[in-house]
C-alpha beads as a LAMMPS data file, in Angstrom:
LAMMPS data file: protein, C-alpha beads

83 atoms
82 bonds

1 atom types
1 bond types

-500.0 500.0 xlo xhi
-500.0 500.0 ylo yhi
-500.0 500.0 zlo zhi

Masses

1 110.0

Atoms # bond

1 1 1 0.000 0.000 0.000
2 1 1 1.359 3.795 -1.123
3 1 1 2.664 5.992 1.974
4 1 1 2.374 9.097 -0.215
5 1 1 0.793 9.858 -3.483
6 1 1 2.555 12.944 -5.619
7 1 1 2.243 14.208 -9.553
8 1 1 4.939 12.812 -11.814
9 1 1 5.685 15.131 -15.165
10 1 1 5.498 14.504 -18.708
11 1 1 9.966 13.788 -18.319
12 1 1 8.952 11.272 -15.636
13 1 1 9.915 13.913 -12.957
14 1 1 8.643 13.847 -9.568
15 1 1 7.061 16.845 -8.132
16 1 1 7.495 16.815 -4.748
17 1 1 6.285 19.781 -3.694
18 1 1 2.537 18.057 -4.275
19 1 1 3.347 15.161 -1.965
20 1 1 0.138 13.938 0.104
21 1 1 -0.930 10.878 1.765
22 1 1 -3.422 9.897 -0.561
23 1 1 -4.959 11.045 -4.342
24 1 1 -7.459 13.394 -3.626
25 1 1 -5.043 15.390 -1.049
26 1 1 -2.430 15.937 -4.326
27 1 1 -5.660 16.905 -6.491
28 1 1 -6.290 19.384 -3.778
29 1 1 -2.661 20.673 -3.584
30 1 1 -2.763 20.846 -7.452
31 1 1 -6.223 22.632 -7.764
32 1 1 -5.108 25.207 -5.055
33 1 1 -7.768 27.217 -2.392
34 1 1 -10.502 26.990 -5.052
35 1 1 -12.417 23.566 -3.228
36 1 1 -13.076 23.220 0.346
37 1 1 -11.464 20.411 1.994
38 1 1 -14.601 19.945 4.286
39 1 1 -17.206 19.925 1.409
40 1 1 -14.890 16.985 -0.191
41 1 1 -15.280 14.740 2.528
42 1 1 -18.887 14.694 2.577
43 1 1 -20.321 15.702 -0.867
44 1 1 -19.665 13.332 -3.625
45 1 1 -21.252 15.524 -6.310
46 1 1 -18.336 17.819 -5.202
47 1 1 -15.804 15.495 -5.035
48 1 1 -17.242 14.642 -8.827
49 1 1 -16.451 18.957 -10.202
50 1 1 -13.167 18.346 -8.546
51 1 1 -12.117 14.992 -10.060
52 1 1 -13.117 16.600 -13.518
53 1 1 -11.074 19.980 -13.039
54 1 1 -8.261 17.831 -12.148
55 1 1 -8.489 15.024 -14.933
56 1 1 -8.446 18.672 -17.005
57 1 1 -5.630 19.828 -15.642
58 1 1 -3.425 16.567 -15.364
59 1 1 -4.344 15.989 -19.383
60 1 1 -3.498 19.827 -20.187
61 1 1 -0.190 19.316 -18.396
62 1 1 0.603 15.793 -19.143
63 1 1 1.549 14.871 -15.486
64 1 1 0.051 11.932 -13.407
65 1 1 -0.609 11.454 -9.974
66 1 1 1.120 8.355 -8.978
67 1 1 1.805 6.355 -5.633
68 1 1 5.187 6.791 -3.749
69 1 1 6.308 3.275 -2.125
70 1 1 8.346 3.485 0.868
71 1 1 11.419 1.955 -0.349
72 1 1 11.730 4.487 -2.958
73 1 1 10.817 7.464 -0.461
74 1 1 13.580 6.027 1.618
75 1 1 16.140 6.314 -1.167
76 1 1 15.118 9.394 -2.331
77 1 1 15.892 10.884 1.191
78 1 1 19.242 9.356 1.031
79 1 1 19.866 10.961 -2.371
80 1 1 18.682 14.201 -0.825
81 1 1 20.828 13.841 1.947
82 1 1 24.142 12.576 0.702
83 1 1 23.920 15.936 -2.077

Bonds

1 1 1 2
2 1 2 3
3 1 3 4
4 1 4 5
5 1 5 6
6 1 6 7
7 1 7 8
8 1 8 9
9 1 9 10
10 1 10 11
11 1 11 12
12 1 12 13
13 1 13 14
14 1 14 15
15 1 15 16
16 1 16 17
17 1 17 18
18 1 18 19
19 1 19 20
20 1 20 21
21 1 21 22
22 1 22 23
23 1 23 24
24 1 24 25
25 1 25 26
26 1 26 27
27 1 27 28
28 1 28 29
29 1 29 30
30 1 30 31
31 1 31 32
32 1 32 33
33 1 33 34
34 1 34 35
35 1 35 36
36 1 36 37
37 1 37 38
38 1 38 39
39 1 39 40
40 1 40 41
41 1 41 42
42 1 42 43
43 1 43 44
44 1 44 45
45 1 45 46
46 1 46 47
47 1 47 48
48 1 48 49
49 1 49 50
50 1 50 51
51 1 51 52
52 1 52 53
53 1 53 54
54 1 54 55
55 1 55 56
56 1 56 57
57 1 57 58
58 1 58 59
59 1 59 60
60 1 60 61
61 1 61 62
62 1 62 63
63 1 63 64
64 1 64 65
65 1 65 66
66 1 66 67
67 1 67 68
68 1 68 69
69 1 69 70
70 1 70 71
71 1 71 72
72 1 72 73
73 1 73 74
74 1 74 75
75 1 75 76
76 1 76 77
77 1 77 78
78 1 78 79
79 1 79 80
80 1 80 81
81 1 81 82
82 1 82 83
């Protein structure tokens, strides 16, 4: 099971400035202050204008949201670390 969820780019880049524990949190980071994080949790038709601003946006950009396992957070830190 992912740890963290972030956006990878169209070069296969991570972004991990949008690092979140799960989908919908990157989606949020992505779409900025424009949904409330309270009417996400508890109104699916919400949730629904979200998921298709986002689908929008990811296809504009070419990026994807994709899982982060903890073996390759791990070594990422060490990368980070030993620069």
């Amino acid at each position: 099971m992912p740890v963290a969820w972030t956006v990878k780019d169209s070069k296969g880049q991570l972004l991990t400035h949008f690092v979140a524990g799960s989908r919908r949190e990157v989606g949020h980071k992505l779409l900025g202050t424009r949904y409330d994080a309270f009417r996400l949790q508890v109104s699916s038709s919400y949730r629904e204008v979200l998921d298709r601003d986002l689908k929008n946006i990811l296809e504009r950009a070419n990026w994807q949201i994709v899982p982060l396992s903890r073996r390759r957070s791990a070594r990422r830190q060490a990368a980070v670390s030993s620069s």
